[in-house]
C-alpha positions as CSV (number, residue, x, y, z in Angstrom):
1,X,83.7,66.3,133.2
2,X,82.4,66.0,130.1
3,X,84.6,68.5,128.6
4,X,88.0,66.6,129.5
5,X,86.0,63.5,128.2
6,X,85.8,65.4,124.7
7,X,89.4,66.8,124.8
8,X,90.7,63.7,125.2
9,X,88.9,62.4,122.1
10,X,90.0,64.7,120.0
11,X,93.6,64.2,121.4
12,X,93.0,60.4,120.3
13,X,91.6,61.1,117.0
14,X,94.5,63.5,116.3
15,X,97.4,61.0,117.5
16,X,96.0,58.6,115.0
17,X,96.2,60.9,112.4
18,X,99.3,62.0,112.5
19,X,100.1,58.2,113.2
20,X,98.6,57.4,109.7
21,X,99.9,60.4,107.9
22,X,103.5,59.5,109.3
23,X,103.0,55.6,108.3
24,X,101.6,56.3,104.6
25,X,104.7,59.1,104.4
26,X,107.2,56.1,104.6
27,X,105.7,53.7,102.9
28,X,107.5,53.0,99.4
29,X,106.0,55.2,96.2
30,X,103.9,53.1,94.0
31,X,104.3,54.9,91.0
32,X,105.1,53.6,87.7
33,X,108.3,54.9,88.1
34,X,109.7,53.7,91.2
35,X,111.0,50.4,90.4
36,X,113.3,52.6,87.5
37,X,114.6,54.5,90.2
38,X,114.9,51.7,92.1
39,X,117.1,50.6,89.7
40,X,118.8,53.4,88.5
41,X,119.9,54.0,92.8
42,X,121.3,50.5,93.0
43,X,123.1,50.8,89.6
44,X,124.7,53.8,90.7
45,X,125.4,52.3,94.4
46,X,127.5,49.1,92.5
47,X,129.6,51.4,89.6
48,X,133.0,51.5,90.5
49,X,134.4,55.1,92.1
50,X,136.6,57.4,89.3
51,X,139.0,57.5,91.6
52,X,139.2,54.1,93.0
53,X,142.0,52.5,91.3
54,X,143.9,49.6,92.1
55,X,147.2,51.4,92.7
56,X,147.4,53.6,95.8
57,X,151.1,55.4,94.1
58,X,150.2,56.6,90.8
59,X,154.1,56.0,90.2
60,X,153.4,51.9,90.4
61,X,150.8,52.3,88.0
62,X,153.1,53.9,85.4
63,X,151.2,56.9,85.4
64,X,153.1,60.2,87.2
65,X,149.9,62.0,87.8
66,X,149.6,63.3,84.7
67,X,146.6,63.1,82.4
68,X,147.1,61.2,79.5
69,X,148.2,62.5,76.3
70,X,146.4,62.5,73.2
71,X,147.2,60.7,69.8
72,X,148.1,64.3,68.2
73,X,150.6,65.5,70.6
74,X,152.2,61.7,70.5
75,X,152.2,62.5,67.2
76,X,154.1,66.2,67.4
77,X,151.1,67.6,65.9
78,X,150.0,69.9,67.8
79,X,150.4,71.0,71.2
């Protein structure tokens, strides 16, 4: 009897170890450099998508798809 008595103990102790190695595991860093990622995750969770324009039809938008020229082929030099 005294053996199940001491199984079960250490079946205890171990269920609250893992429960404390599983609740310090979530727990939010602490390190001096946590509230800059922090940060840095929300700033990149607010910026605006590349390809998120306003205008589903690139046509409407007075763009036909194409990427935009530069000043030196506007200019005819170069090509």
């Amino acid at each position: 009897m005294s053996a199940i008595i001491f199984l079960l103990g250490a079946v205890v102790i171990a269920a609250i170890g893992i429960g404390v190695l599983v609740y310090v595991s979530k727990e939010p860093p602490r390190s001096s450099l946590s509230s800059i990622d922090d940060f840095a995750r929300q700033k990149q969770a607010m910026a605006p998508r590349a390809n998120s324009g306003r205008h589903k039809n690139s046509a409407h938008a007075g763009n036909s798809g194409q990427a935009p020229s530069s000043a030196s082929n506007k200019l005819g030099r170069g090509v």
